[in-house]
Steps between C-alpha positions, in 0.01 A plus 500: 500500500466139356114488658424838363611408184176248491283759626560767223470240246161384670400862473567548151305194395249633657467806426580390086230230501216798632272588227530863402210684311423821356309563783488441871193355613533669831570915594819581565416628863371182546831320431787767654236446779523123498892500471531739854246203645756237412831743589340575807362141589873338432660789712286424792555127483892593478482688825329288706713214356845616510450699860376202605793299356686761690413509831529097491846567414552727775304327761631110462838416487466228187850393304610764220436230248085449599506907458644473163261232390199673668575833342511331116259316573288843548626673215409236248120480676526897461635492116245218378260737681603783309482300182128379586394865525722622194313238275177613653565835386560422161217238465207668675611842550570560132869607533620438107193655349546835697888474427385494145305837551832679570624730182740288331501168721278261264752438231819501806405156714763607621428804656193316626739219669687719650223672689393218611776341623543856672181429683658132580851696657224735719378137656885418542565801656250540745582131592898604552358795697317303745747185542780729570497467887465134498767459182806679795374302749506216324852520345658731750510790165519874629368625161261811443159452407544712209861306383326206563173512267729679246774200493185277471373727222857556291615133591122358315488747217773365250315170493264745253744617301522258227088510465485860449768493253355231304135612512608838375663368227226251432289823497700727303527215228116485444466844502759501171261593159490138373232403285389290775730521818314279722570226256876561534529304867174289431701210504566286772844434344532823411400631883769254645767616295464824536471481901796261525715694254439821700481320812857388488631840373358644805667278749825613336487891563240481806784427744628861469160624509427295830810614684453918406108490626626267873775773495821261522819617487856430591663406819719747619884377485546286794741182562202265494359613193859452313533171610197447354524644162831316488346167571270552189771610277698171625210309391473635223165610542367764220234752619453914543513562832471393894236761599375589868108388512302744732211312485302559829771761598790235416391324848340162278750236512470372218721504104460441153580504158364669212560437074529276248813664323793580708496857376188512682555324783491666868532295825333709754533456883364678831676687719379297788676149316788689478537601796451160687662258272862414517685538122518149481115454571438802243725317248270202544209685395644640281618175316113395588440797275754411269291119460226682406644713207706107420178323470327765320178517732396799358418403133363198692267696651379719224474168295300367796263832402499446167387149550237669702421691179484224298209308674270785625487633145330137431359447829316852509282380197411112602421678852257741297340230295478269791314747687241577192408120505402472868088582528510579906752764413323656199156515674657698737638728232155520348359604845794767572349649147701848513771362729580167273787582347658615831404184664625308244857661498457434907430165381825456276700660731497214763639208287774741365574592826527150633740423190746818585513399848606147480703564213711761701468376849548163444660404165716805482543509851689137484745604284590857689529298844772264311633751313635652845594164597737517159632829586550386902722179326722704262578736810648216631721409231583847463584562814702127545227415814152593613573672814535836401159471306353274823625841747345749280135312480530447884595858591231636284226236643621620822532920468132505274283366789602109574345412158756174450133273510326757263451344131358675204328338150838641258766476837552158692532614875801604637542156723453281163726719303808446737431120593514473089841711518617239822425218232714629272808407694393153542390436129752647260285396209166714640558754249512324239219327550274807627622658128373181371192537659430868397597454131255148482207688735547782172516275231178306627357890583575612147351199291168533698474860488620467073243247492244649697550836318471359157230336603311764630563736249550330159426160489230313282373402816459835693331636139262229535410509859476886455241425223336231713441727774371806276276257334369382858426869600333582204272185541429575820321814383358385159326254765318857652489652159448274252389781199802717575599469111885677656539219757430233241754700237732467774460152597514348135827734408666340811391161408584562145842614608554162708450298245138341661316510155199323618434757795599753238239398265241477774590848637460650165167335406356653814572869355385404182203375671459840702633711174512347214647788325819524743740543237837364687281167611409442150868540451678309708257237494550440157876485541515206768219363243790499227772436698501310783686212533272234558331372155140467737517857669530648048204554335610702162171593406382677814813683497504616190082625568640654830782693293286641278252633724799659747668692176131609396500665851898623478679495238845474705828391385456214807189414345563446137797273639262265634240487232791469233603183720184381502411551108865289466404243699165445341683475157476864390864636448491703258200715715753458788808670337252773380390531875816464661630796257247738605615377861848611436373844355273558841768375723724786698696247709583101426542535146754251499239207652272605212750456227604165609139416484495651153732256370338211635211571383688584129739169569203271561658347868316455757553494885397621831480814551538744812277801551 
């Protein structure tokens, strides 16, 4: 579950960073044709894999444990397959843009989403299908086929959950009547908030959710059951309810807890753990459990995704702007002609890729592998010793296919796990100090990912490496188009906004140069002319020339702001209030701005201004 988790989220980045148009480039035969290609291509390399895989299994006699690590070995290979031909289908076969055809899709993404990640769950599938031999040989499993891909299937699914629910709402909120509703989560701040707020109210009702669609449900009265219940109550251990798991037709052995709040809280366990534990091995993981809930993992975790959140919001852009600047890369955009824009989002895709994936296999990964450690400790102290905990991990290491050796990025292996638990006896104070070590490894965690996030998203710094790289990209292709009076515009408004006067300046003689009538050069040019903060970058007179001429062009609120700040600054303030005035009658927004600069200009003061 923990691996698939990663590959849905690598599918929905790709499939959200695909450029969608009006219109597909390509028929739609040509692409429903395209996607059967790629079905059919991964099906066959499934076969021929897997039955090979198989007969290996059947023919050598090799230890349980290299048939474990053979068999996930070949499902990743087969899933990063699946996701190589997935992102193929949305980048070259036009996926989104057809999706967008669909009567009533284009303002849902998530309707599109989901019918993609449908056509993910089809590569899935027909993977389960064809592994199925080699997964019961491998693990000694007498499961169905059809119980088998559907486990996979319901077992994968609720890992969705919380994105559908949150890009529906994040749908049905821009689709309110505002007087500009895509304004309303334009933000990054406001985006965060509203993904973490909803995010955590999610986790908080999804438990219940989780538990109807796996179908868990009671155990029927027994004596081992009782004595189990009763060692939570002992405990005093708040939660809904101890729920059978029929995962993989209960045979998984395998437990967990679910829930942030106790009153939805469910520990769920297999039929199969049940049935070969002792009750004072199920106690221990049980109390594992317990360490879990004690520790709060779970808010961990979806802080861990928030923190996610925080620096791909920032990252996404710099990645963007990054990739604008490089010339190797852009040539080949200009050569793809039609196709840029889809090669581009290939393009962005990789880096943000590369981010998710060490993010969650190796940074978040860390923490889950220690987190168990945690839980594994307080099973001991709940439990007075580690045996009971030390029998359970062996018994299941032994019953799921000799997998004691068998380690996993977010679980330490089976064999490290209990020679941790033997430590325990001999070093009373391990707890304390593995506790230690989790809430230091967090605090160091949290400041970098704080910093990294502010950083990213609202620093001084980001703003002006954002502008830097704009600037660069522009350059690049004033270079190639040097009387492109809308790259130029572009260029000196950036430049302008960064406070670089002198580029500025330059940026906007070379449209008045090209057009000397361009109204919002004449402008602006004037202003920095009036205003800027260096004494050698003013020139008064100029500005006050360049005023005129823009307001003879357009006689805009914006406009008459600047010349009246010119005619004050060349000595004229009674012709500035007059000026400023009809400003304040033109203007429909910022009326306040223009006051204040009505009573300067009535008071006499003067002072830098900002425009």
């Amino acid at each position: 579950m923990f691996n698939n988790i990663i590959y849905f989220i690598v599918v929905l980045v790709i499939f959200n960073v695909s450029e969608g148009r009006v219109k597909p480039d390509v028929s739609l035969a040509h692409t429903l044709a395209m996607l059967l290609a790629g079905w059919a291509l991964f099906a066959g390399y499934c076969r021929w894999t897997f039955y090979r895989l198989a007969h290996r299994f059947e023919r050598n006699r090799e230890g349980e444990a290299r048939r474990a690590r053979a068999y996930y070995s070949l499902i990743a290979q087969a899933s990063i397959l699946a996701i190589f031909l997935f992102a193929l289908n949305v980048f070259a076969f036009q996926l989104k843009p057809w999706l967008q055809t669909i009567p009533g899709f284009k303002p849902f993404s998530v309707l599109q989403g989901i019918v993609a990640v449908l056509l993910f769950i089809l590569y899935l599938a027909t993977m389960w299908y064809f592994s199925h031999p080699a997964y019961r040989l491998a693990f000694s499993a007498e499961i169905q086929r059809r119980s088998f891909i559907a486990s996979n299937i319901k077992f994968s699914m609720p890992i969705l959950f919380p994105w559908v629910i949150l890009s529906l709402a994040h749908d049905l909120i821009l689709l309110i009547p505002w007087s500009d509703p895509e304004g309303l989560l334009s933000e990054p701040g406001e985006q965060m908030a509203f993904f973490a707020v909803f995010l955590l109210i999610l986790m908080v009702f999804m438990p219940k959710l989780i538990q109807s669609w796996w179908g868990c449900r009671p155990f029927p009265r027994s004596e081992k059951v009782e004595k189990l219940e009763d060692f939570l109550q002992e405990r005093g251990f708040r939660y809904r309810q101890l729920l059978q798991w029929p995962i993989f037709e209960g045979r998984m052995m395998t437990a967990g807890i679910m829930g942030i709040v106790p009153k939805y809280r469910y520990i769920l366990v297999t039929d199969r753990l049940m049935e070969i534990l002792s009750v004072d091995e199920l106690q221990a993981v049980l109390a594992h459990e317990m360490g879990h809930a004690k520790y709060r993992h779970h808010l961990l975790y979806i802080l861990f995704f928030f923190g996610f959140i925080l620096v791909s919001f920032g990252l996404f852009d710099i990645f963007q702007y990054l990739l604008l600047t490089q010339p190797f890369l852009l040539k080949m955009i200009e050569r793809a002609q039609s196709d840029a824009s889809t090669l581009f989002s290939l393009m962005l895709s990789v880096p943000i890729l590369l981010t998710m994936v060490v993010y969650f296999r190796y940074v978040m990964g860390f923490f889950m592998r220690h987190f168990e450690r945690q839980a594994d400790l307080y099973s001991v102290v709940v439990m007075g010793g580690p045996m009971g905990t030390i029998s359970s991990l062996e018994k299941i290491a032994e019953q799921s296919g000799k997998i004691r050796d068998l380690p996993s990025w977010h679980h330490f292996s089976i064999k490290e796990r209990v020679e941790y638990l033997w430590r325990s006896t001999l070093d009373r104070r391990l707890m304390k100090k593995h506790n230690r070590f989790i809430a230091v490894s967090f605090g160091i965690y949290a400041v970098l990912i704080t910093s990294l996030g502010y950083l990213v998203n609202f620093s001084e710094a980001r703003e002006s490496l954002t502008h830097h790289l704009i600037a660069k990209a522009i350059e690049e292709r004033a270079i190639k188009e040097p009387d492109n009076v809308h790259l130029l515009q572009s260029l000196a408004g950036l430049y302008h906004q960064m406070e670089n006067y002198e580029e500025a300046i330059r940026a906007y003689e070379r449209i008045l140069a090209l057009d000397p009538n361009h109204a919002t050069a004449l402008n602006n040019l004037a202003w920095i002319l009036v205003t800027a903060p260096g004494e050698d970058l003013r020139d008064r007179e100029s500005a006050l020339s360049l005023a005129r001429k823009a307001v003879a062009l357009e006689r805009s609120a914006m406009f008459l702001d600047t010349l009246a700040e010119a005619l004050y600054a060349n000595g004229h303030a009674e012709e500035a209030v007059e000026t400023i005035k009809e400003a304040i009658s033109l203007a429909s927004e910022g009326r306040g701005y223009y006051e204040k600069q009505l009573k300067k200009f009535q008071g006499g003061a003067g002072g830098k201004q900002a425009g």
